[in-house]
C-alpha positions in Angstrom: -14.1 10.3 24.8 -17.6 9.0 24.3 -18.8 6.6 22.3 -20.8 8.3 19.9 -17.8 10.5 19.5 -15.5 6.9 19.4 -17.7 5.9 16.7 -17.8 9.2 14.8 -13.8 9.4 14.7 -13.4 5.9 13.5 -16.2 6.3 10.6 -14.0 9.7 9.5 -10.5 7.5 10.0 -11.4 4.7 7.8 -13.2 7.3 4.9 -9.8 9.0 4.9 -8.4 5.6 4.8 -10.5 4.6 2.0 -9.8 7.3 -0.2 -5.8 6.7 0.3 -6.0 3.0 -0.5 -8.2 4.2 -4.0 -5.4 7.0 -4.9 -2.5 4.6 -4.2 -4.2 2.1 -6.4 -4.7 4.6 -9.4 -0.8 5.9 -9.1 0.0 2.0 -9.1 -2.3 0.9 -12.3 -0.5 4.4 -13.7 2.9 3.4 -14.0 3.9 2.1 -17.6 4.5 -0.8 -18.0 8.0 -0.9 -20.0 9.8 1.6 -17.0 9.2 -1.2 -13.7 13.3 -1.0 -13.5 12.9 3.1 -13.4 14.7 4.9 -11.0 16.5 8.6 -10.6 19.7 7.3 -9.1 21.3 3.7 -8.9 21.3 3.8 -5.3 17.6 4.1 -5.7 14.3 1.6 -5.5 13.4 0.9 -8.7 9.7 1.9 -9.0 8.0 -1.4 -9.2 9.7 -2.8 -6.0 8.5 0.7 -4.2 5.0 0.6 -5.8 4.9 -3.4 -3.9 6.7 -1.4 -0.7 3.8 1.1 -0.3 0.9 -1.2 -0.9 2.2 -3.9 1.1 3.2 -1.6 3.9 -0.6 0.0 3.4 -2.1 -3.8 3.6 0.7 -4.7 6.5 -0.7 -1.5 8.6 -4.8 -1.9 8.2 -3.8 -6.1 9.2 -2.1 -4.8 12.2 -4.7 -2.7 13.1 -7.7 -5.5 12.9 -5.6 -8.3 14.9 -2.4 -7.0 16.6 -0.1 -8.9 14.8 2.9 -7.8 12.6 3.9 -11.3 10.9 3.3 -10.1 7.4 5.0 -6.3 7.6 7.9 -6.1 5.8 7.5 -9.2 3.2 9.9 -10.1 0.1 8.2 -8.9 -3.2 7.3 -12.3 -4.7 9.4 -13.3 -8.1 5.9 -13.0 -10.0 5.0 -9.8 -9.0 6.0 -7.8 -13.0 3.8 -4.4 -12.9 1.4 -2.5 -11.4 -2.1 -4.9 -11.7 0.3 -7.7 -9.9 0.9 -5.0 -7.3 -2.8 -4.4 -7.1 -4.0 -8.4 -7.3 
């Protein structure tokens, strides 16, 4: 691989990366507010603690690519975290 190429492939990488941060934040700021405790089944996430799963997870990943280390992947949802713009902030 050359560089030029090297360069090319990480410009397209962190476009496509780009546009899945946006749509995850959208589907986030989407979800009413009253339904946070939603879920199908009660074996199931509710949907506010799997809206803070995906964008942490999204936030642990891009971290872990710009330094190597994995001390934040997996955190706790904090107690003050109570819809989708808490998610997002």
């Amino acid at each position: 691989m050359n560089p030029e190429f090297a360069a090319g492939l990480r410009s397209f990488l962190l476009q496509a990366c780009n546009g899945e941060v946006t749509a995850t934040e959208r589907v986030v700021l989407a979800m009413p507010d009253g339904q946070m405790e939603h879920s199908p089944d009660s074996k199931s996430t509710p949907a506010l603690k799997l809206a803070y799963h995906i964008v942490s997870s999204e936030i642990a990943f891009f971290e872990f690519c710009a330094t190597g280390a994995m001390d934040k992947f997996m955190a706790p949802m904090p107690d003050d975290i109570k819809s989708g713009s808490d998610v997002i902030a």
